[in-house]
C-alpha positions as CSV (number, residue, x, y, z in Angstrom):
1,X,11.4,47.3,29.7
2,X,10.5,49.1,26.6
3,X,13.6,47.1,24.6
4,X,11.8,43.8,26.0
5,X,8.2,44.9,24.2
6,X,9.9,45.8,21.5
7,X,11.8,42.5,21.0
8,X,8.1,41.0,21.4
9,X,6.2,42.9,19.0
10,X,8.7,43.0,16.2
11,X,9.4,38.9,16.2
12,X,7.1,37.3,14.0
13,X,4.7,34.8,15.5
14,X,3.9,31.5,13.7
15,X,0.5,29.5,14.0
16,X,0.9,25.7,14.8
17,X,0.8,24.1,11.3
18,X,-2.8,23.0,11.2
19,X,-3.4,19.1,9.5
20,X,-6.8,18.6,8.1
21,X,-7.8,15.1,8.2
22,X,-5.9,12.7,11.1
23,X,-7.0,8.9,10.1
24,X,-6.3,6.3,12.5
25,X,-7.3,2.9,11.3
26,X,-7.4,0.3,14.0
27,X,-9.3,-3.8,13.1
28,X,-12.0,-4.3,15.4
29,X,-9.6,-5.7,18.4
30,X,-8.4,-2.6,18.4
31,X,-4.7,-3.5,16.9
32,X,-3.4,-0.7,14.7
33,X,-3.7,-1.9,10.8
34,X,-0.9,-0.5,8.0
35,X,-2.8,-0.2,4.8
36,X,-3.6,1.8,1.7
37,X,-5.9,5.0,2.3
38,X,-6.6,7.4,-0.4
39,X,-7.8,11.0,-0.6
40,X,-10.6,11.4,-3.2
41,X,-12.6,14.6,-4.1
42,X,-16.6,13.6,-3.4
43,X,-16.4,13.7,-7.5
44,X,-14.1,10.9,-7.2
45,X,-10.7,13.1,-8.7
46,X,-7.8,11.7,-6.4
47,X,-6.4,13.6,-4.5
48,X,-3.4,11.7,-2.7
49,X,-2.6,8.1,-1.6
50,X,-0.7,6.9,1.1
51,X,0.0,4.3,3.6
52,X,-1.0,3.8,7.0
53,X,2.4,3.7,9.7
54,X,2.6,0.7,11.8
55,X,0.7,2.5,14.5
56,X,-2.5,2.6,11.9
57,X,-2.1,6.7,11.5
58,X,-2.2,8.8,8.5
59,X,-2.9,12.5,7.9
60,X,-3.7,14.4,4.8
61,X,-2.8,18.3,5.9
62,X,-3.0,20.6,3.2
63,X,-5.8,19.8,1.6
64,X,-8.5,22.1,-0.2
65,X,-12.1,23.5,0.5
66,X,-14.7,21.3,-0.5
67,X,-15.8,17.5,0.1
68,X,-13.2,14.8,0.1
69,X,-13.9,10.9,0.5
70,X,-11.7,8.8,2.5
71,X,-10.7,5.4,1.0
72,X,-9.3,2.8,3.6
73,X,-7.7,-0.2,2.1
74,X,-7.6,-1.8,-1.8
75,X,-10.4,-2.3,-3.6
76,X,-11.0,-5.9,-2.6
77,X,-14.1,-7.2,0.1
78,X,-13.7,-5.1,3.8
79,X,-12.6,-1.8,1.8
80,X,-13.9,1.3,3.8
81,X,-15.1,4.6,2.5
82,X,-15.9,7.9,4.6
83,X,-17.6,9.9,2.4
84,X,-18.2,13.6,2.3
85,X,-15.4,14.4,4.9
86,X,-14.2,18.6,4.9
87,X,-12.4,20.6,6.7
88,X,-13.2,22.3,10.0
89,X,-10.3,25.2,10.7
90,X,-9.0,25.7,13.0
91,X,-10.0,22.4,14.5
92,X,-8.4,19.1,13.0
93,X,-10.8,16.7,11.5
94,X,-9.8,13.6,13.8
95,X,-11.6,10.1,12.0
96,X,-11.0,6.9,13.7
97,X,-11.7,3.9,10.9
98,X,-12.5,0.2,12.1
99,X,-10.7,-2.1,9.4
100,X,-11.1,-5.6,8.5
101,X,-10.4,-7.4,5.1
102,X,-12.7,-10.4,4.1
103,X,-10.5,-12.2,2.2
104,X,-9.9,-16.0,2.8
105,X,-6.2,-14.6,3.5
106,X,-5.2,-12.1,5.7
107,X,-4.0,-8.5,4.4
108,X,-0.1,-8.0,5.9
109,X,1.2,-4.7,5.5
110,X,2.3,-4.2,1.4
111,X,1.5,-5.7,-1.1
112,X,-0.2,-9.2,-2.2
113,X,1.7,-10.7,-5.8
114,X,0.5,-13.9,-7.7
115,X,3.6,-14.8,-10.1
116,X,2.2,-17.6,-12.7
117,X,5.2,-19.1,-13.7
118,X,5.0,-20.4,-17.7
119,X,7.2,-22.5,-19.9
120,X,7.1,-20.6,-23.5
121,X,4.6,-23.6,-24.0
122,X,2.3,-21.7,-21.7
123,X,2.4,-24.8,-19.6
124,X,2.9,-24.5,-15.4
125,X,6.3,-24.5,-14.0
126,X,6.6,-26.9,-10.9
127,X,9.0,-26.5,-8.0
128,X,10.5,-23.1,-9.6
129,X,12.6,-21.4,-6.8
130,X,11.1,-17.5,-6.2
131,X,13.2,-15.7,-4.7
132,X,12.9,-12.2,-2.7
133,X,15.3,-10.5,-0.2
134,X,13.6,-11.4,2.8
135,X,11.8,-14.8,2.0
136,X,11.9,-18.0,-0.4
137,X,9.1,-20.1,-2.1
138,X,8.3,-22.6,-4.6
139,X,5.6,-22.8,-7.3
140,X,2.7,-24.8,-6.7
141,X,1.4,-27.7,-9.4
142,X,0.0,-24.7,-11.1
143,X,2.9,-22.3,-11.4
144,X,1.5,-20.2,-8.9
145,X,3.6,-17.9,-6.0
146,X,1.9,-16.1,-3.3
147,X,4.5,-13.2,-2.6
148,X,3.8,-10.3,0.0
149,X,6.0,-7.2,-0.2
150,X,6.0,-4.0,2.3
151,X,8.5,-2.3,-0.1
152,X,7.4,-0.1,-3.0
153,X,9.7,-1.8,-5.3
154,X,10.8,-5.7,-5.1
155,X,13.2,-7.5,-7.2
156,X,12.4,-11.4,-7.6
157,X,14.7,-13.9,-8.8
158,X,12.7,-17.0,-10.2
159,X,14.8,-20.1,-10.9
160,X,14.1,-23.7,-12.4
161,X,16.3,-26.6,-13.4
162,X,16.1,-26.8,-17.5
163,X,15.4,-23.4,-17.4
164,X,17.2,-19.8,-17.6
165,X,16.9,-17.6,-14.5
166,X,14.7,-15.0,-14.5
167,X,14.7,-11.4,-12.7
168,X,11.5,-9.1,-12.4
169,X,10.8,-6.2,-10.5
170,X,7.5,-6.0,-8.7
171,X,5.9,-2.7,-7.6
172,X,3.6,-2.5,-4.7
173,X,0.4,0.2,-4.6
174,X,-1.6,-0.6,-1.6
175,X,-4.7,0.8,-3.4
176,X,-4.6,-1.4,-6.6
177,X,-5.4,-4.5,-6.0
178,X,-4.5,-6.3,-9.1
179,X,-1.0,-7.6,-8.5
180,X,-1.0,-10.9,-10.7
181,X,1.9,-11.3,-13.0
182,X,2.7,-13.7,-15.2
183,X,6.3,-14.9,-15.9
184,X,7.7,-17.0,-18.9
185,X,10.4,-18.6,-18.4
186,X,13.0,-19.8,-21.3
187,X,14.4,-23.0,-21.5
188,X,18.1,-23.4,-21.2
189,X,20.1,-24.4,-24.3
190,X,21.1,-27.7,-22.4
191,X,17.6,-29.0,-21.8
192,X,15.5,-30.4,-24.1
């Protein structure tokens, strides 16, 4: 008996790791969204940034003491802020977020890209072939390609009859909502 206490008293016990801020973002049917959230001091310092999982749930654990502000998707119409969350240990600060963009488009999970496609003349390029991993479009009569990403980094292979290929690398931050890129294209040796 006395080896038994021993054994007991002389094994180190470990708390539960304790997570400060649980976020679960759901739209207002109650379907879990994936988005940007961000982590802001109250004096607006960030703090860290992150993307919902597909089941609308992030956590910020080892935070600070002090006021933090909770950012809930880019910085376009529908965006959420929580402001003035803190801590309460040894409880776990639990915030449930109702989320839904106001765009004319809806938000997928990732990343929104406009590519404007340009001759060296600055002029449109029509019908060029963009190119992704996953997916396939064609510029529109003004050059334009709508691209959605849920990768941090996408390559994009843009091609166009009279024209050299071109290959860019795109970089999604859920946060930052200004994704529009503009591509010149070269013309090949063999057009005129």
């Amino acid at each position: 008996m006395l080896l038994i206490l021993m054994i007991l008293f002389s094994s180190p016990i470990f708390a539960a790791d304790f997570c400060a801020i649980k976020v679960s973002i759901k739209s207002p049917a109650g379907v879990p969204i994936r988005t940007g959230v961000a982590l802001r001091q109250s004096n607006g310092e960030g703090v860290e940034n992150k993307i919902s999982s597909s089941e609308g749930k992030v956590e910020f654990c080892d935070i600070g003491l002090g006021l933090y502000d909770l950012v809930v998707g880019p910085n376009l119409c529908g965006q959420v802020i929580v402001r003035h969350l803190f801590q309460i240990w040894p409880d776990e600060r639990e915030v449930t977020v109702t989320y839904e963009n106001c765009h004319s488009f809806p938000l997928p999970s990732g990343c929104i890209f406009l590519l404007r496609i340009r001759a060296s003349d600055e002029l449109p390029v029509v019908g060029a072939i963009v190119r992704q991993k996953d997916s396939t479009t064609v510029t529109d009569g003004f050059g334009r390609a709508f691209l959605n990403s849920k990768a941090t980094e996408t390559t994009v292979q843009i091609e166009r009859e009279g024209f050299e290929s071109s290959q860019i690398k795109l970089f999604c931050d859920p946060m930052n909502s200004d994704r529009e890129t503009i591509v010149v294209l070269r013309r090949s040796s063999t057009s005129k």
